[in-house]
MIVEX-923961 format. One record per residue (C-alpha): z, y, x; residue in one letter. Coordinates in steps of 0.5 Angstrom, whole numbers, padded with zeros to 4 digits, always signed. Layout:
ZYXA
...
END
This chain:
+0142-0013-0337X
+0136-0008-0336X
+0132-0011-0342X
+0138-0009-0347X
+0138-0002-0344X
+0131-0002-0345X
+0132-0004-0352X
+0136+0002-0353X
+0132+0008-0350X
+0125+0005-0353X
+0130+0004-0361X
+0133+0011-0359X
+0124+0014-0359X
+0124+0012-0364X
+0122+0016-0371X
+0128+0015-0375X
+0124+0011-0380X
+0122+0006-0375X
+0130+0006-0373X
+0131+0004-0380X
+0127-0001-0381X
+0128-0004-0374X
+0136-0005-0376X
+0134-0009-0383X
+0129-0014-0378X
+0134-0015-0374X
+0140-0016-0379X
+0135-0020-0381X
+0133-0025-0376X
+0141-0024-0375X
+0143-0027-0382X
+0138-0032-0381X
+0141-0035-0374X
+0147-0036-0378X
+0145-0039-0383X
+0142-0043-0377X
+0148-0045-0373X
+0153-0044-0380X
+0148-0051-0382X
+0149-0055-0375X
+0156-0054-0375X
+0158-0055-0382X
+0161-0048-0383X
+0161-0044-0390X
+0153-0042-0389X
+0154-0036-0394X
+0159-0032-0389X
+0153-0027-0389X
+0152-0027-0395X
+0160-0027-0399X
+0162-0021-0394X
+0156-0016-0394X
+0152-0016-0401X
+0155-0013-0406X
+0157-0016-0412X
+0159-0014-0419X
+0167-0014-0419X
+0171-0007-0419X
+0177-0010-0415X
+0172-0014-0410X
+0170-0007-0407X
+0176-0004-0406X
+0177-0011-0402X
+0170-0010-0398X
+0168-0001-0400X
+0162-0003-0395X
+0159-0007-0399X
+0156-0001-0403X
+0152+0000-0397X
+0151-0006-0393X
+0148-0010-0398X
+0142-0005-0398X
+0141-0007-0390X
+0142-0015-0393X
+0135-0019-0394X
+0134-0025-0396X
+0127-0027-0396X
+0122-0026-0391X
+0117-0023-0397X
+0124-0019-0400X
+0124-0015-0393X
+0116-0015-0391X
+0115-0011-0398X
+0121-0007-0397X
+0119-0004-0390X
+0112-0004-0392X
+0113+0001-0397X
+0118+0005-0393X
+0114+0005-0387X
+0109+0008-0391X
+0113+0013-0396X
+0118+0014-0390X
+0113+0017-0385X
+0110+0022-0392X
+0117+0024-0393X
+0118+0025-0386X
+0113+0031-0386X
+0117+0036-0391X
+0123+0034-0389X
+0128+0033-0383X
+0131+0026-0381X
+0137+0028-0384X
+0135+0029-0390X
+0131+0022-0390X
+0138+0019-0389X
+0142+0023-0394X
+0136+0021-0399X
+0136+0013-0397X
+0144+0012-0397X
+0145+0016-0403X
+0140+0012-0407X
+0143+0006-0404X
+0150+0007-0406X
+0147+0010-0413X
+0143+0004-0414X
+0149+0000-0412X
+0153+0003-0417X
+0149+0003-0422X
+0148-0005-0422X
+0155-0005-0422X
+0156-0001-0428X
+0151-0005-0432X
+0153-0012-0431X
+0161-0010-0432X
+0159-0005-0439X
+0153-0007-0442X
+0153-0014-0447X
+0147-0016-0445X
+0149-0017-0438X
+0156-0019-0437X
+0156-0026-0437X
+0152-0026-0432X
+0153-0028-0425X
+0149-0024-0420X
+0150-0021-0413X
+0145-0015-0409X
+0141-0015-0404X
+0136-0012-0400X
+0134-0004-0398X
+0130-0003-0406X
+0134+0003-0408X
+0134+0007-0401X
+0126+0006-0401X
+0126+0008-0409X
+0130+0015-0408X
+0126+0016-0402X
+0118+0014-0405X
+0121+0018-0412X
+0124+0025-0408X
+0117+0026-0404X
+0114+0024-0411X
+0117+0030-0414X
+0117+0034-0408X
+0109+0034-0408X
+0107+0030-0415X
+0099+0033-0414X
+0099+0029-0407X
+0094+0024-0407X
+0093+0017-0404X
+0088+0012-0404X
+0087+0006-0405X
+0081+0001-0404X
+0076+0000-0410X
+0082+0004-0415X
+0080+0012-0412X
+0085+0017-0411X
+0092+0016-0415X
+0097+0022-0415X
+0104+0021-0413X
+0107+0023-0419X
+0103+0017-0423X
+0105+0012-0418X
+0112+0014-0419X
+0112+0014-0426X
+0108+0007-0426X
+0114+0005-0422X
+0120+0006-0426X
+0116+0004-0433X
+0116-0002-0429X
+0122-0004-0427X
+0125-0002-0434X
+0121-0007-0438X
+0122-0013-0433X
+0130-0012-0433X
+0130-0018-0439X
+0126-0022-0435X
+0130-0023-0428X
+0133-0020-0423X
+0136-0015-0428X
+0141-0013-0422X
+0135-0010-0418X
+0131-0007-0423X
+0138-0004-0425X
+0139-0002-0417X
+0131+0001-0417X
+0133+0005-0423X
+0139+0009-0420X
+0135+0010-0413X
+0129+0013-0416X
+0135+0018-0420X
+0137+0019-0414X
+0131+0021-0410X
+0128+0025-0417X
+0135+0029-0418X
+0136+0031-0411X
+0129+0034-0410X
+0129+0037-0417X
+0136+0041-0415X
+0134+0043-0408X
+0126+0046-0411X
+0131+0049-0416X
+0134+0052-0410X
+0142+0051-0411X
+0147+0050-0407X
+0149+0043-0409X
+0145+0039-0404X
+0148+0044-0399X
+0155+0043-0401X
+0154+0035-0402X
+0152+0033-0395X
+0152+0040-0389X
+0145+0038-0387X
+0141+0039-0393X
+0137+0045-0393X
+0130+0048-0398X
+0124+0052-0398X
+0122+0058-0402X
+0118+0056-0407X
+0112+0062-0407X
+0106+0062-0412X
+0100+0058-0411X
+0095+0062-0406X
+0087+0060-0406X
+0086+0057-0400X
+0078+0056-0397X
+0075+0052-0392X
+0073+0055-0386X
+0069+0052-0380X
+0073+0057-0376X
+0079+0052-0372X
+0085+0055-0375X
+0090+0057-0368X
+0097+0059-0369X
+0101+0063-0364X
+0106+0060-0360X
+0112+0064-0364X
+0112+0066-0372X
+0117+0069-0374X
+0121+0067-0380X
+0117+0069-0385X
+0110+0068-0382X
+0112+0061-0381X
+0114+0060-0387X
+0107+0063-0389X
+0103+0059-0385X
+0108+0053-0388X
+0106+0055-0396X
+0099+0055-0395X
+0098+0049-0391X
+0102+0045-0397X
+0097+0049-0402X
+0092+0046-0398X
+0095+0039-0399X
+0097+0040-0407X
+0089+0044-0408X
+0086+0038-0404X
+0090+0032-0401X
+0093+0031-0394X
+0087+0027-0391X
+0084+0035-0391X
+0088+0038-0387X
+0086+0039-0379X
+0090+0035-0374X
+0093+0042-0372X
+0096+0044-0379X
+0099+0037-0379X
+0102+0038-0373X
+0105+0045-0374X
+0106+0041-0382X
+0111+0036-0378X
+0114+0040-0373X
+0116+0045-0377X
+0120+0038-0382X
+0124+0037-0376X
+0127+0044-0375X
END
């Protein structure tokens, strides 16, 4: 059995994003072989399925409450889960160097369950859509809380894209919820919907804790905020940039504040190798 404990201290290395997106593979491949075996055997295939997605029906999730989470772990196409975990790994890792793991998992399950809820609300009270059948599948909501709150956080951050230039996250974001909204009568209404409640999720949750209330603190024991200092005019220097091994707080929070000027004046691609590791370590306190 040295592979499995193998398997667990390398899942346990992990960052907490690769975690995340190691559990949706595996629960994947596990649905999978299921469905596999549940077809040789002539047995309900959809078992997977009926137990763990997320459906619309108020009386159904009192019989099965995790559902409202455990669909966000459920997909059902391999392209479904390829799309998903790549926008995680990417926004995942950006969001893990300004805030801490804890914060991460608050932001992913929270918009997983606000997106959950809000499908279930849309499908049981707008006319529109309470004929329909439907049922919720896949980690769209977490991932939209998760790319929405680093895009409120830094809205000037920029990212680069072949043969378009630098587009800046506050633009992406909004591109992104303009479209889920103008698809929801053209198919998969349910996930649009679900897409929408994690990118309020996500918006809601940075824009409390910018403001610098107690809500997010009170909500989850984790959450915790930095101050919000006025912009400083930050110059490129040819001299290395050192730190001492141990700042105070308000020296650290210094440093902190005119590393995330930089980013917001001229994007993350400009900082040393040195900043982005005191940038990294200093979200994981």
């Amino acid at each position: 059995m040295n592979w499995l404990t193998n398997l667990y201290h390398n899942f346990l290395s992990r960052s907490i994003v690769e975690r995340i997106i190691m559990l949706n593979v595996a629960i994947f491949i596990l649905a999978y072989l299921l469905n596999t075996f549940s077809f040789l055997l002539q047995i309900d295939g959809n078992f997977i399925v009926n137990w763990f997605s997320l459906q619309p029906d108020f009386d159904l999730l009192l019989v099965r409450p995790w559902t409202i989470i455990s669909y966000g772990f459920l997909h059902l196409g391999f392209f479904h889960i390829l799309f998903n975990m790549m926008v995680l790994y990417y926004f995942g890792n950006l969001f893990s160097d300004f805030f801490n793991s804890k914060q991460f998992l608050v932001y992913l399950i929270l918009g997983i369950i606000s997106g959950g809820l809000i499908y279930m609300l849309s499908y049981n009270y707008m006319p529109g859509l309470k004929t329909q059948d439907s049922l919720l599948v896949g980690a769209s909501a977490g991932v939209m809380a998760i790319v929405i709150g680093i895009s409120s956080h830094i809205p000037h951050y920029s990212l680069s894209f072949r043969f378009i230039g630098n587009i800046k996250l506050l633009y992406i974001a909004v591109v992104l919820v303009v479209l889920d909204v103008v698809q929801i009568p053209t198919g998969n209404a349910g996930g649009h919907l679900a897409h929408l409640g994690g990118s309020l999720l996500g918006y809601v949750m940075t824009r409390y804790m910018n403001q610098g209330t107690g809500l997010i603190t009170w909500m989850t024991g984790t959450m915790t905020k930095k101050e919000k200092r006025p912009l400083k005019t930050v110059y490129k220097s040819t001299k290395k940039t050192t730190y001492k091994k141990k700042e105070t707080k308000s020296e650290e929070q210094a440093i902190i504040d005119s590393i995330l000027d930089k980013i917001s004046k001229s994007g993350y691609e400009t900082l040393t190798k040195e900043e982005k590791d005191y940038l990294f370590k200093a979200g994981k306190k």
